[in-house]
N, C-alpha and C positions, 0 to 999 in steps of 0.2 A: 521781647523775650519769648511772646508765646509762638513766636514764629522759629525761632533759633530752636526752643523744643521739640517742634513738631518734627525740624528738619535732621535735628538730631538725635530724635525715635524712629524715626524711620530706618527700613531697610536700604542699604546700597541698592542701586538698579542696577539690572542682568546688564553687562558687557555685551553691545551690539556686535556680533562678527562683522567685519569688512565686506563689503558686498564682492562680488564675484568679476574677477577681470572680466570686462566685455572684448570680446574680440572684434578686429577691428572685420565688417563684411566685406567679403570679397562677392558676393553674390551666387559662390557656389555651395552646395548643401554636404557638409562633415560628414559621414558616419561613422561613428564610435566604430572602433575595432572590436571584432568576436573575443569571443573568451574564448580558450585551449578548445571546448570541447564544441563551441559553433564551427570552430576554424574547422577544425575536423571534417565536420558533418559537410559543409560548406568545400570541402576540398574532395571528398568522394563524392559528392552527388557531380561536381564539374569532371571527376573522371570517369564515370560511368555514363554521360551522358555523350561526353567524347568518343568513348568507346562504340557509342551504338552507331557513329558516324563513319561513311564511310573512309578511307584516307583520299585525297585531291587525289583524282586521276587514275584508281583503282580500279581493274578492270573488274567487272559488275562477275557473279560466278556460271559458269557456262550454265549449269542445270538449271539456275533460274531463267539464262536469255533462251533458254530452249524451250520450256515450258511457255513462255511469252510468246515465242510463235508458233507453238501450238495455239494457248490462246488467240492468235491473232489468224490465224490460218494462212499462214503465210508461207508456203510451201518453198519458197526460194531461200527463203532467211532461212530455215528450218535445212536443208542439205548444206547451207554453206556453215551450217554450225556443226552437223555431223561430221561433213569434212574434216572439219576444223577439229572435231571432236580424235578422231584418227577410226580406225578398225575397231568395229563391236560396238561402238558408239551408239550405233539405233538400237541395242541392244539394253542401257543404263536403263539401271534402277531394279530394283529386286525386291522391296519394300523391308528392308533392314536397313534402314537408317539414310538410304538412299533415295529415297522418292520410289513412286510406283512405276511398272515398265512405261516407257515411252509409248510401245501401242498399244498399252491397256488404258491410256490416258487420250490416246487420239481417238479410240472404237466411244469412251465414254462421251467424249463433247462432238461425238453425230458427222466426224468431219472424214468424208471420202479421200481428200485430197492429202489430208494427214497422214492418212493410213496409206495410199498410193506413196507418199514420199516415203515414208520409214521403212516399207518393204522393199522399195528399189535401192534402198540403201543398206539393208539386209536386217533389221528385225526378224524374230523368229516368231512369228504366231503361235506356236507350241509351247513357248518358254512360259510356264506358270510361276505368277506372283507368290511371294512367301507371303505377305502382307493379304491379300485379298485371295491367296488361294484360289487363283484363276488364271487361264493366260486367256488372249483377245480372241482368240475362237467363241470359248465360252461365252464371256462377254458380248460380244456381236450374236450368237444364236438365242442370250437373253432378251435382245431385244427386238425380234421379231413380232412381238404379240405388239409394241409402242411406238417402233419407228424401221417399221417391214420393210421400206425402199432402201436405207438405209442399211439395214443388218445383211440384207441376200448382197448389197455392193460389194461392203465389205468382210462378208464371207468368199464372196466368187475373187475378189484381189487378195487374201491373206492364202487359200488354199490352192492357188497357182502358186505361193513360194514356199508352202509348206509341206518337210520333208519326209515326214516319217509314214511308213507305207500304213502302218494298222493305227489310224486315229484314236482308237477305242482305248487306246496306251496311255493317252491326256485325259486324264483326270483334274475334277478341281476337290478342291476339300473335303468335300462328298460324298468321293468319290463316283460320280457324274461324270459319262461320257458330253464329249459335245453335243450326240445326238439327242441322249437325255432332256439337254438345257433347250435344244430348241423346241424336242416336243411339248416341254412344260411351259415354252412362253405361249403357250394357246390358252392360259391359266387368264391372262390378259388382255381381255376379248377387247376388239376398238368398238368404240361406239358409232352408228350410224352403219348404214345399210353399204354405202360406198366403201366408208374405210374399212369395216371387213370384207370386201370384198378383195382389198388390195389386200391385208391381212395374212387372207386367205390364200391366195396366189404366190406372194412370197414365201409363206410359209411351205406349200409343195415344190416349189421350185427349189427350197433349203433342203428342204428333207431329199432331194432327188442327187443335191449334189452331194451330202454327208453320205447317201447310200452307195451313189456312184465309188466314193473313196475307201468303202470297204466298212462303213461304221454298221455295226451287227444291232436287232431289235433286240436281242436275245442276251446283249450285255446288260449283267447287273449292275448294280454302285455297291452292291459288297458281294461274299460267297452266296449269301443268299438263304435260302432254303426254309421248312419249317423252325420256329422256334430260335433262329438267328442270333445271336447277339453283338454280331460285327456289326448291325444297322438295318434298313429297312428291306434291302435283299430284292429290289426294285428293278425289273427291267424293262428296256424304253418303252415295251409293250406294255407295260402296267401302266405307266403316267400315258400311252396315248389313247388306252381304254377309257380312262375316266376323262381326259383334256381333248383327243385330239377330234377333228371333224372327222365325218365317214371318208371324205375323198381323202384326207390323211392317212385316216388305219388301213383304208382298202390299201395306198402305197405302200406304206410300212405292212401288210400283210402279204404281198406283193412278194418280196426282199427274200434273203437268201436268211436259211434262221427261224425262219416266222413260225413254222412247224415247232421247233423245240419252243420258241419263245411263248406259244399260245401254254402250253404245259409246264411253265415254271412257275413256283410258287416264291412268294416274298415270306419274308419273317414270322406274316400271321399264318402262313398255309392259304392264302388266297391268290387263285391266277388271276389276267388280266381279265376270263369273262365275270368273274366274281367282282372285280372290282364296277365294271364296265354295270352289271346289276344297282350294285350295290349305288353307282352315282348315279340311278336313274338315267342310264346312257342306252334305252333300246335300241337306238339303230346300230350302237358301235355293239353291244352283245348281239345280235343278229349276225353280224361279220363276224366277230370271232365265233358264234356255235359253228356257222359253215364253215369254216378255216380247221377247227375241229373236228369237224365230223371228215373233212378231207384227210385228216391225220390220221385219228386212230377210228373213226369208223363210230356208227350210232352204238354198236353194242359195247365197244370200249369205251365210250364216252363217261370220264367220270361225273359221279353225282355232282350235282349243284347244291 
């Protein structure tokens, strides 16, 4: 009896659920399907990633296989793309959404044979970048002062197909002649006694061809004058007073201009002997006071 009590004071026992079909193994691994909003997620990252592919057999885009032999130096692949490219081809690029000119891009990676291809193909060396506010003149006479064999190369191949008779017309941003850029790459002197020596030699040899072509010492990069507010009023006289060597100025003194150029004054009212002082440059103010005194003479000579 006290066993029937116990049995029937107690609580019913919880109802065991049925255990869970086992499936029979195939040995390959199920994966539950996404919900709505994995499926999604799971469906644009697959079309986005497709998308960054190219399609089978798509031809690759000309401006990229042309920049590639540039990189490559590959002067044959490089004409047979221009070719291919039609008329004004060696011309592509403006830096609007275009890539940078083609020879502002061959003068930058040091390459003679680049700049030889693109000019026989008809590059303009004159044509200034919207983007970098330069064309490869410029360029090439920036680097004078870094890679001097190099820059007088391709100065002396760009300015055999370049056509416009008064260079001092190309400007860059700057408003900087070319002659400007090259006097100021003297800004970046080579190290060792050798390498400015080469330097130095290119750099006259530049300055003789820019003069040869009619670029004047006596251009400024704005209207100029005391009190300015177009800009610094800078002419190449003024940057090769404080930069250039004597064998430089004495050239550029040399030049047709030189006389007006010694008497121009920039934005602050200081000529180039002023500046020439001013950067502790005595041997370059020694040339310009005689240059001076050839002008207007000791008693016109103005104050210092």
């Amino acid at each position: 009896p006290s066993t029937r009590m116990s049995e029937e004071g107690s609580s019913p026992a919880a109802e065991e659920l049925p255990p869970e079909p086992v499936a029979e193994s195939t040995g390959e691994v199920v994966t539950p399907p996404p919900d709505e909003e994995g499926a999604a997620e799971a469906a644009n990252s697959e079309s986005v990633a497709t998308a960054a592919l190219p399609e089978p057999g798509a031809a690759r885009p000309w401006r990229a296989r042309v920049e590639e032999a540039l990189d490559a130096s590959d002067a044959d692949r490089l004409r047979a793309l221009l070719a291919e490219g039609g008329p004004g081809s060696a011309n592509h690029g403006s830096g609007q959404g275009d890539g940078t000119l083609l020879l502002n891009l061959a003068v930058q990676q040091n390459s003679v044979e680049m700049v030889r291809a693109l000019v026989e193909c008809g590059a303009d060396p004159e044509r200034v970048d919207a983007d970098d506010e330069e064309c490869a003149l410029h360029v090439a006479a920036g680097l004078l002062g870094v890679q001097p064999a190099f820059a007088l190369d391709a100065l002396r191949l760009m300015l055999v197909s370049s056509a416009t008779a008064a260079l001092d017309a190309v400007r860059d941003g700057e408003r900087r002649t070319i002659l400007h850029v090259a006097v100021g790459a003297s800004k970046q002197a080579a190290a060792g006694a050798e390498a400015q020596a080469a330097a130095e030699a290119a750099m006259l040899a530049a300055l003789e061809l820019l003069l040869a072509r009619g670029c004047s010492v006596a251009a400024a990069d704005t209207a100029g004058g005391a009190g300015s507010e177009a800009g610094a009023g800078e002419t190449v006289l003024h940057v090769a007073a404080e930069w250039s060597s004597p064998a430089g100025l004495r050239l550029l003194l040399g030049s047709a201009h030189a006389s007006t150029a010694c008497l121009a004054v920039d934005a602050t009212g200081a000529r180039p002997l002023d500046r020439a002082l001013a950067a502790g440059r005595a041997d370059n103010a020694r040339l310009l006071l005689t240059q001076l005194r050839k002008t207007v003479g000791d008693l016109a000579l103005p104050a210092c």
